[in-house]
C-alpha positions as CSV (number, residue, x, y, z in Angstrom):
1,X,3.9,41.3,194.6
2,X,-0.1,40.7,193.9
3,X,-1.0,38.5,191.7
4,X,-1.2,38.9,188.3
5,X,-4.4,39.1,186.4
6,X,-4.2,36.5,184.2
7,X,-3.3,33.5,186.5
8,X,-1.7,29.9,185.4
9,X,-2.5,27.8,188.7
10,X,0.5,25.4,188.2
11,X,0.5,24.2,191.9
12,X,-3.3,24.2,192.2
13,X,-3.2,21.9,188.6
14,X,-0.7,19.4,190.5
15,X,-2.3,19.3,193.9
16,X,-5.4,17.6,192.7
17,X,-3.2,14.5,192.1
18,X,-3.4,13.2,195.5
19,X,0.0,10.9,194.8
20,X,1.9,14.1,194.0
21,X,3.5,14.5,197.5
22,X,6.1,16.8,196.5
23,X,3.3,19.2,195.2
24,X,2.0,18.7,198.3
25,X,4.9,19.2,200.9
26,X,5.4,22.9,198.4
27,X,2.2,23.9,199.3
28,X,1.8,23.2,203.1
29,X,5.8,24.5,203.8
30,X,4.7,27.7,202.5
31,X,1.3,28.4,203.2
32,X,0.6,26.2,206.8
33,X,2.8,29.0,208.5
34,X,0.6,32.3,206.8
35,X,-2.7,30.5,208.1
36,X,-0.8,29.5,211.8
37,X,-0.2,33.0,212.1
38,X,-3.4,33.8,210.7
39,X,-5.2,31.9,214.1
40,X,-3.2,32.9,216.3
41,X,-3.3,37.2,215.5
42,X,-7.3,35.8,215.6
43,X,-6.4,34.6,219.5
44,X,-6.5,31.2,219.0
45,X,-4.1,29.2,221.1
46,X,-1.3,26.8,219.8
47,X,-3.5,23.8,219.2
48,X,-6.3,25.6,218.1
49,X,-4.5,28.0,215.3
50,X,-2.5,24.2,214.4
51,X,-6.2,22.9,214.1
52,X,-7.2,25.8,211.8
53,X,-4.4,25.1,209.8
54,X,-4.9,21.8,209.6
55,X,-8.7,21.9,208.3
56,X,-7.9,25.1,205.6
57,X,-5.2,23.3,203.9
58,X,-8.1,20.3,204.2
59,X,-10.2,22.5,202.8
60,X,-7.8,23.5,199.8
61,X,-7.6,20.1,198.9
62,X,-11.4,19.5,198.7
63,X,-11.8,23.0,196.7
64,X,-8.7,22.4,194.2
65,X,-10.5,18.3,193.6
66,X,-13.6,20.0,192.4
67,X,-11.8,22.9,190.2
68,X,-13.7,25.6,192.8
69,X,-10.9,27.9,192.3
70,X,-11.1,30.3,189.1
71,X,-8.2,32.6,188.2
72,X,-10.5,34.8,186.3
73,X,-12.6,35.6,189.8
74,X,-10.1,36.8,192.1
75,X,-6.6,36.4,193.0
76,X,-4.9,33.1,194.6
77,X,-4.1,35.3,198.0
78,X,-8.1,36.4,198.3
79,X,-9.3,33.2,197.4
80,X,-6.9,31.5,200.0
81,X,-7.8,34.2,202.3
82,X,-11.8,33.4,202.2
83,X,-11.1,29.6,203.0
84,X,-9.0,30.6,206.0
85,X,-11.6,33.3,207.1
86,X,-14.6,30.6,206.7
87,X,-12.8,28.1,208.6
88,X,-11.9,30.4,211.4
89,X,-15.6,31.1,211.7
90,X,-16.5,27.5,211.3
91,X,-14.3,26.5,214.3
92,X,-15.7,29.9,216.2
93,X,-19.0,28.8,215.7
94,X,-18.6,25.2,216.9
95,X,-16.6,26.5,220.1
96,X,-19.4,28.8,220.9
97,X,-22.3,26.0,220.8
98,X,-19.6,23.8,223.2
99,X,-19.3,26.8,225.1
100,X,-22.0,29.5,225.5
101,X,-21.0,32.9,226.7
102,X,-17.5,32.4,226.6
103,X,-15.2,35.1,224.2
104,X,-15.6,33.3,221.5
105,X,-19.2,34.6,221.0
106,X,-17.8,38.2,220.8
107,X,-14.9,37.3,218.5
108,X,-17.3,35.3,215.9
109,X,-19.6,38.6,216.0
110,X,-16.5,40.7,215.0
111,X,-15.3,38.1,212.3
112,X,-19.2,38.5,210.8
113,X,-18.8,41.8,210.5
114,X,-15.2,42.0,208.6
115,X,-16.1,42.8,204.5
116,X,-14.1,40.0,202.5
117,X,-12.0,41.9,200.8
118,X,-13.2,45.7,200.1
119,X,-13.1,49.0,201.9
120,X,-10.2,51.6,202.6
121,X,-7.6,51.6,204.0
122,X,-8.3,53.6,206.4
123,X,-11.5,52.0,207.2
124,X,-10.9,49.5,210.6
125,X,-13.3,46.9,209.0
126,X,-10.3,46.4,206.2
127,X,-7.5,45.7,209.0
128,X,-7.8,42.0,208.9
129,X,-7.5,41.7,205.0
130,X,-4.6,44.2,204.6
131,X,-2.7,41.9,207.0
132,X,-3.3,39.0,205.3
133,X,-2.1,40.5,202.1
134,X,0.7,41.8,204.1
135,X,1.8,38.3,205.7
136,X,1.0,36.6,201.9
137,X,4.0,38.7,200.9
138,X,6.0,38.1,203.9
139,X,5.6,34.3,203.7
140,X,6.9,34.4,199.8
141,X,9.6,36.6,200.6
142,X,10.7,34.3,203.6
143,X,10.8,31.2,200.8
144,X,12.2,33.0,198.4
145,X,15.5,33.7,200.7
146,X,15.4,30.6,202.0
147,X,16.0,29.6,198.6
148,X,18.7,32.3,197.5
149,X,20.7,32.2,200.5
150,X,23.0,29.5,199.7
151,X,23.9,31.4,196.7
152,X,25.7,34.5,198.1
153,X,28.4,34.2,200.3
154,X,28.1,34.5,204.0
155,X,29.4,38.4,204.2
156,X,27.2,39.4,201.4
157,X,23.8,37.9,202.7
158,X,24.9,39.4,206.3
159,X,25.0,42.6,204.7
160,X,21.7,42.3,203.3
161,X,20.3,40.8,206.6
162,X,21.6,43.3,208.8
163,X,20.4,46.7,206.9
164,X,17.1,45.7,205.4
165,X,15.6,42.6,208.7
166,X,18.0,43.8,211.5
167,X,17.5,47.5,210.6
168,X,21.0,48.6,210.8
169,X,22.9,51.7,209.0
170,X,25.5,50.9,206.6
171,X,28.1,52.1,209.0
172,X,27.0,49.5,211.6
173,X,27.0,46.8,209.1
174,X,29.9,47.9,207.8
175,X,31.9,47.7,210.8
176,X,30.2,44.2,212.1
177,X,31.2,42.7,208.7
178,X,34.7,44.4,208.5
179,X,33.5,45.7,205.0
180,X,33.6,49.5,203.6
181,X,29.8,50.7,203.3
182,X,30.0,51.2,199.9
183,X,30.7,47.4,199.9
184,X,27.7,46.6,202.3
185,X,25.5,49.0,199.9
186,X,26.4,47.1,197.0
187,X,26.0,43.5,198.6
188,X,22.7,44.8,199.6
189,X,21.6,45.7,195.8
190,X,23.0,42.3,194.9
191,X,20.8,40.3,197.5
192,X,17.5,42.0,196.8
193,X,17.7,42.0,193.0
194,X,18.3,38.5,192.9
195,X,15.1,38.4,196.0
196,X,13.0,40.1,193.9
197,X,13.7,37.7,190.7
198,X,13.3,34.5,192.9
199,X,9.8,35.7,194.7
200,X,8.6,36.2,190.8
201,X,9.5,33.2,190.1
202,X,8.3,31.7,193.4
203,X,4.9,33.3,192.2
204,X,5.1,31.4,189.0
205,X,6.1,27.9,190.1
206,X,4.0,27.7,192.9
207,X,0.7,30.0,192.8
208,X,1.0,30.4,189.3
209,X,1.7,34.2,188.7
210,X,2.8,35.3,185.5
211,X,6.1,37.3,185.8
């Protein structure tokens, strides 16, 4: 689900028209919840992660007005992921002058030393990147059957829920749903083609992905 090479920012060309509030309301529904959980696995309480999210997506809209953002450099995600990452050290920094020698100091000196988006996999220094990538994916496939839901009927997306979120065997499904397990196999095929064709297509509306 990364983003493709050659990238058409449709979103990013609509947000900098400040009146377009539907552009807007698209972009902070599905990004202010990747950058909240984005503060808060960085320890940042309730307020503060809200606060973070509030001055990326500020930030966004300041980098999108002057054009900052270029396909042709890096994907959407990573650049989205550096303007989170700078204005989590931003609001580190200014906590630690307000309040010397409290954790912040030693969370701000871990941040400094996280690479922006190289290493291995295996290499710790990588961790906070691959779970950004990681909840980037999430957050589009969380849209994307918010979207679909509505058009399966309510056995079908159970079966889907219940073996691929929930975790459960076919059998268990199958027996919840009073449905055969072929038929709770089959739903399941149904629901996650039709996933996989709405998160391209989420990709293309709103970040701008080719499909």
């Amino acid at each position: 689900m990364g983003d493709a090479p050659a990238t058409r920012a449709s979103l990013l060309v609509r947000l900098r028209d400040a009146r377009d509030g539907k552009a807007w309301g698209e972009f902070v529904d599905l990004y202010a919840p990747l950058v909240y959980r984005f503060g808060c696995k960085q320890g940042l309480q309730d307020a503060d992660a809200a606060d973070l999210t509030q001055e990326t997506l500020r930030a966004v809209a300041g980098a999108v007005g002057r054009l900052d953002y270029d396909a042709a450099r890096g994907s959407f995600r990573g650049w989205l992921f550096t303007i989170a990452r700078n204005r989590l050290r931003d609001f580190l920094d200014k906590r630690r002058r307000q309040d010397q020698g409290s954790g912040n100091t030693a969370m701000l000196d871990w941040l400094d030393q996280q690479p922006e988006r190289s290493g291995t996999v295996s290499d710790p220094a990588t961790t906070l990147a691959e779970w950004w990538d990681r909840e980037y994916d999430r957050q589009l496939l969380l849209t994307a059957a918010q979207r679909i839901r509505g058009q399966f009927q309510e056995a079908t997306w159970q079966a889907f829920w219940r073996t691929t979120v929930e975790g459960q065997s076919g059998k268990e499904a199958a027996q919840a749903l009073n449905l055969s397990v072929a038929a709770v196999y089959l739903a399941k095929s149904r629901v996650m083609a039709r996933l996989k064709e709405a998160v391209r297509q989420l990709q293309a509306e709103i970040v701008g992905d080719s499909s």
